[in-house]
C-alpha positions as CSV (number, residue, x, y, z in Angstrom):
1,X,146.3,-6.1,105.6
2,X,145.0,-4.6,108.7
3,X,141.9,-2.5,108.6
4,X,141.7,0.8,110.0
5,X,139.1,0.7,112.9
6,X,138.2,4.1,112.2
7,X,136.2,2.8,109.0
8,X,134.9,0.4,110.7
9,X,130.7,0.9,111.2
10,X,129.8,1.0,115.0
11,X,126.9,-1.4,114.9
12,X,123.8,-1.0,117.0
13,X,121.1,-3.4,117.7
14,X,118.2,-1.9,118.7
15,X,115.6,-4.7,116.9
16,X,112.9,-4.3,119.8
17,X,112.0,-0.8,117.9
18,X,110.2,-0.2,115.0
19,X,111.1,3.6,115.5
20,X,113.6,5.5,117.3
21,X,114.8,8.8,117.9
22,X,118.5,10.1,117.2
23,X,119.1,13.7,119.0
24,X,122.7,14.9,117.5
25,X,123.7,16.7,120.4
26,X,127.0,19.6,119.9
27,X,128.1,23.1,120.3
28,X,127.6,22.9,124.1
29,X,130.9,24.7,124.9
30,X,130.8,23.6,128.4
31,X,132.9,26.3,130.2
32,X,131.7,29.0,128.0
33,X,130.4,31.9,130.0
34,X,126.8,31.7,127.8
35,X,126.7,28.6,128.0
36,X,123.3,27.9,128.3
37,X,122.6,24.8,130.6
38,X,119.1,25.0,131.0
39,X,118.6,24.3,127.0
40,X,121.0,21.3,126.9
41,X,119.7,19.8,130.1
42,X,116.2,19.9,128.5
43,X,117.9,17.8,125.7
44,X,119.5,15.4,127.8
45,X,116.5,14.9,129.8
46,X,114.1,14.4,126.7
47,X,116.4,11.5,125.6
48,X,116.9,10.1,129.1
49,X,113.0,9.7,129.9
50,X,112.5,7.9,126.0
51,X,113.7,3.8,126.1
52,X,114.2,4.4,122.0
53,X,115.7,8.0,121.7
54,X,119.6,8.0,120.8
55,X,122.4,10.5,120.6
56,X,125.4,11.4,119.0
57,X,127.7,13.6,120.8
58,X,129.3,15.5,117.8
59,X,132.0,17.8,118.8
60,X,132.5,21.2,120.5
61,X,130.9,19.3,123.8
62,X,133.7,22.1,126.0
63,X,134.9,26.0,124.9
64,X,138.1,24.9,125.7
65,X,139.5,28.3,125.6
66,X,143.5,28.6,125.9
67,X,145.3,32.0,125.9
68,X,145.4,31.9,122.1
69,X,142.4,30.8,121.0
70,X,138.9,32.5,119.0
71,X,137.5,31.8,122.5
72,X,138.5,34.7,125.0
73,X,140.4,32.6,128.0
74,X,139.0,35.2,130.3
75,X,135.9,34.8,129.4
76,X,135.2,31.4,130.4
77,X,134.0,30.5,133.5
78,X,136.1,27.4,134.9
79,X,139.3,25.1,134.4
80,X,139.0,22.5,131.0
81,X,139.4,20.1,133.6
82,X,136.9,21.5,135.5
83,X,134.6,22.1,132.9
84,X,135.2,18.7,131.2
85,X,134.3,17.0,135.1
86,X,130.8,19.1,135.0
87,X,130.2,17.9,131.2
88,X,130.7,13.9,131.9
89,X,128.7,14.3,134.9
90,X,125.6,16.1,133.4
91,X,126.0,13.3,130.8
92,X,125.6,10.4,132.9
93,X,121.3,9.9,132.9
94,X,122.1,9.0,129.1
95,X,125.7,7.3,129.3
96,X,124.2,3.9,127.9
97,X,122.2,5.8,125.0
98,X,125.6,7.8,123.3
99,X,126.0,6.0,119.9
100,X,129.5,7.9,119.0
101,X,131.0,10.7,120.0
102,X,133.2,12.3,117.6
103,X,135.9,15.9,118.0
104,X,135.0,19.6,117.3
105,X,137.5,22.1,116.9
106,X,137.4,23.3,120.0
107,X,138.4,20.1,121.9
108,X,140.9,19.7,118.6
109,X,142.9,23.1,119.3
110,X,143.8,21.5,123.6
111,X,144.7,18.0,121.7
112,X,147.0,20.0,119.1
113,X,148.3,21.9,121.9
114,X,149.2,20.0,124.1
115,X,147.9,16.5,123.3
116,X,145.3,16.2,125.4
117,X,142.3,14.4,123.9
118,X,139.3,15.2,126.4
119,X,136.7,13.7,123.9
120,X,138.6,10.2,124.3
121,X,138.6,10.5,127.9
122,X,134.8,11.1,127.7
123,X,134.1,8.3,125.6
124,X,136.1,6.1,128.4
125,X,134.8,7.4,131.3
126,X,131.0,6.8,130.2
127,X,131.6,3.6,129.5
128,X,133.8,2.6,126.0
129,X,131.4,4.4,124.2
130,X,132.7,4.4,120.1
131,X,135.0,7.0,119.6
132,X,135.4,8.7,116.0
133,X,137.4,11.7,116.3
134,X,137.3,12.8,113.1
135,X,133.9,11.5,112.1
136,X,132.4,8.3,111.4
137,X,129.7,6.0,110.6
138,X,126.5,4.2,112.8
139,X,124.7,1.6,111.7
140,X,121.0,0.8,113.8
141,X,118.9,-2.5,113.4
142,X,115.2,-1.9,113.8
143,X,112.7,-4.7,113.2
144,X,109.1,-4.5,112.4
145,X,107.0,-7.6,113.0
146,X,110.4,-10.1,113.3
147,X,111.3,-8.0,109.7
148,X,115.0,-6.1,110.1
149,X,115.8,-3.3,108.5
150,X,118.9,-1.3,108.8
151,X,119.4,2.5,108.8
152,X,123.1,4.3,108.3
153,X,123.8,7.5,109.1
154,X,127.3,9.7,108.6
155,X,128.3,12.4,111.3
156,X,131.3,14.6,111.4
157,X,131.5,18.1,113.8
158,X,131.8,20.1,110.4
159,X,134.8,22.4,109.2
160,X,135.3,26.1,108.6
161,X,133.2,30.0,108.7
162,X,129.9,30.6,107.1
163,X,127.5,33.2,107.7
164,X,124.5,32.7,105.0
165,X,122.2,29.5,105.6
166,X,122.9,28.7,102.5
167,X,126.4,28.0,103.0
168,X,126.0,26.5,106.1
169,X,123.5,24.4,104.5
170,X,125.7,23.2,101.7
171,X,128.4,21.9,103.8
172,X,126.4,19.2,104.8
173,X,125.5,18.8,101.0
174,X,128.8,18.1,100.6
175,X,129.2,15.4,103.3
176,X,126.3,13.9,101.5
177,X,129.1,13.3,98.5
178,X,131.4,11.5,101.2
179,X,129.5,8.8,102.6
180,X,126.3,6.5,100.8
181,X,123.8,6.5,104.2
182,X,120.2,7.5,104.9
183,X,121.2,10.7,107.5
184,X,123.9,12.8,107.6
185,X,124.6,14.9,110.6
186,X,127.0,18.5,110.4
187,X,127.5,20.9,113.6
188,X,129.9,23.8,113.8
189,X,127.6,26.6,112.6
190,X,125.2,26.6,115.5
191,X,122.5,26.5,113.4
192,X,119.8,24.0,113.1
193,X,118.5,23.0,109.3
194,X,117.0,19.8,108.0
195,X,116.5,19.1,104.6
196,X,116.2,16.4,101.7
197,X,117.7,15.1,99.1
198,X,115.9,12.3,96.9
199,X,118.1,9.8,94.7
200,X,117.4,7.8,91.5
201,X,118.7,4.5,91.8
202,X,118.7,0.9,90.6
203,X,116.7,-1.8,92.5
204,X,118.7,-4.0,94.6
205,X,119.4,-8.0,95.3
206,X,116.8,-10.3,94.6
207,X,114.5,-7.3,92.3
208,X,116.8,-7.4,89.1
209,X,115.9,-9.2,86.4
210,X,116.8,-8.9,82.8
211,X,113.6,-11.1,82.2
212,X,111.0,-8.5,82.9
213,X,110.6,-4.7,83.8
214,X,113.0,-3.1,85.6
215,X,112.1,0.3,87.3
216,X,114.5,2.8,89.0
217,X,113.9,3.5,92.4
218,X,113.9,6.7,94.9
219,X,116.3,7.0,98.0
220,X,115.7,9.3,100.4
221,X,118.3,11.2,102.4
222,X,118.1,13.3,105.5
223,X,120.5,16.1,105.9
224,X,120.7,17.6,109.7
225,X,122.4,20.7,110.7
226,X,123.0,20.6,114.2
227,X,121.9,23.7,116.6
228,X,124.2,25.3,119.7
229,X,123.6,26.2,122.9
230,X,126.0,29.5,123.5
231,X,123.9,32.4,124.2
232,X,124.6,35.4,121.7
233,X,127.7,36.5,123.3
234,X,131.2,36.8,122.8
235,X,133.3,36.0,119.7
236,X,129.9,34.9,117.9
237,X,129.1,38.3,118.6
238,X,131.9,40.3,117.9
239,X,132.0,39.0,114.7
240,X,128.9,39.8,113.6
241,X,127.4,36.4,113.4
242,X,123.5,36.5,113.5
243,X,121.7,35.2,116.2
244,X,120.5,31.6,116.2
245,X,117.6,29.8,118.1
246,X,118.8,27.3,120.5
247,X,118.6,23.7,120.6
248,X,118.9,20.4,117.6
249,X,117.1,19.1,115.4
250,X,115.0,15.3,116.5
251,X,115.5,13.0,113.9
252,X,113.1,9.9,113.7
253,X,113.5,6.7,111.6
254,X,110.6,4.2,111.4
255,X,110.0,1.4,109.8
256,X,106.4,1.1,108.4
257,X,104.6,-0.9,106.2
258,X,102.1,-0.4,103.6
259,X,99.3,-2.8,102.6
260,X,98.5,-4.2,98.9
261,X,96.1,-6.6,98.8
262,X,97.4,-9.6,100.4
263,X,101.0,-8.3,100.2
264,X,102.9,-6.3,102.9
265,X,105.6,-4.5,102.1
266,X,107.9,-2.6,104.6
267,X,110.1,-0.1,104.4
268,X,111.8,2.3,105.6
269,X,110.5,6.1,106.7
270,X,112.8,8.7,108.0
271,X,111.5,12.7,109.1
272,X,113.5,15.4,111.4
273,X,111.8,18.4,113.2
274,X,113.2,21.3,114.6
């Protein structure tokens, strides 16, 4: 039976770090009238000049506004062609640094519509890069002292309205019930969060024995809500949406080790800052 190769993990190899960055990047609504370039380009920049910082472009990268839509088709600024021309080109300087790029619901309402996919063109026009539309799964090798270690992280642009943090923050709860990783990584709501979540669970491989004590063990996971970069403006607006700061959250995993005795154990370490 043939496998569906939108569950299969897109693997990295990136064993010449001991730490690296992942910068979820959404919500840019290239076209948008508020669109606020100077924000993102900060972003892209930051990742360009680092050798180990990483991105996943995670939907809602164009407004793509149709005469239908939330998005006011007035209001925007330029052609989706257009737009889509100024978004692959301002994401060039880190082209060879997109891990996956995955579908918001803006670029999903054109594809519905008229069955345009501008997300998969992106993904081909920078260079193959992994395309998940609807959300899928990275895997990164880091290596610390010829040691490997291997981090997993879950993304998906995110679903639906919410207007307390609290139930923006729970969505990406949620996705933590979908997928076994170390990250997890939500957009849609414009609004950057981080959080943790620590799990009890058995010890693993070569560590079980029924000959001597057996101790549980803690996981830690690392929930990220994803930021915008729309000015307060328009439909957010006129809704009554409150306003958000700009930008995403950095998320940093690390492998470390910790000394005991004559024994060296590594493991590994994983933070996020807004």
């Amino acid at each position: 039976m043939a496998r569906d190769a939108q569950f299969q993990i897109i693997m990295k190899d990136l064993s010449q770090f001991s730490k690296v960055y992942v910068v979820p990047l959404a919500d840019f609504h290239e076209g948008a009238r508020d669109a606020d370039h100077e924000v993102s380009d900060g972003y892209i920049q930051w990742i360009a000049e680092r050798d180990n910082a990483f991105t996943i472009l995670n939907g809602d990268m164009m407004n793509c506004a149709w005469k239908d839509s939330t998005p006011e088709l007035w209001e925007d600024l330029i052609t989706p062609d257009d737009a889509y021309a100024h978004l692959r080109d301002r994401l060039q300087p880190i082209r060879n640094k997109i891990l996956m790029i995955t579908r918001g619901g803006h670029e999903e309402s054109i594809f519905r519509k008229v069955g345009v996919d501008f997300m998969a063109r992106l993904a081909y026009d920078l260079g193959d890069i992994p395309y998940r539309p609807d959300g899928g799964m990275v895997g990164l090798k880091l290596s610390l002292y010829g040691r490997p270690s291997y981090f997993f992280g879950y993304a998906t642009h995110g679903w639906g309205g919410a207007r307390t943090i609290g139930a923006k923050v729970k969505k990406v709860e949620d996705l933590a019930t979908v997928a076994d990783v170390d990250f997890y990584v939500l957009s849609h709501d414009h609004t950057q969060n981080v959080h943790r979540i620590n799990n009890l669970r058995p010890p693993r491989g070569i560590r079980i024995s029924t000959n001597r004590p057996v101790y549980m063990e803690i996981d830690r996971k690392l929930l990220v809500n994803t930021g915008g970069f729309v000015q307060y403006s328009g439909y957010i607006r006129r809704k009554g949406y409150i306003p958000q700061d700009l930008g995403t959250p950095r998320i940093r995993l690390e492998i470390k080790s910790r000394h005991s005795g004559r024994s060296v154990t590594h493991y590994k370490d994983l933070h996020a800052g807004i």
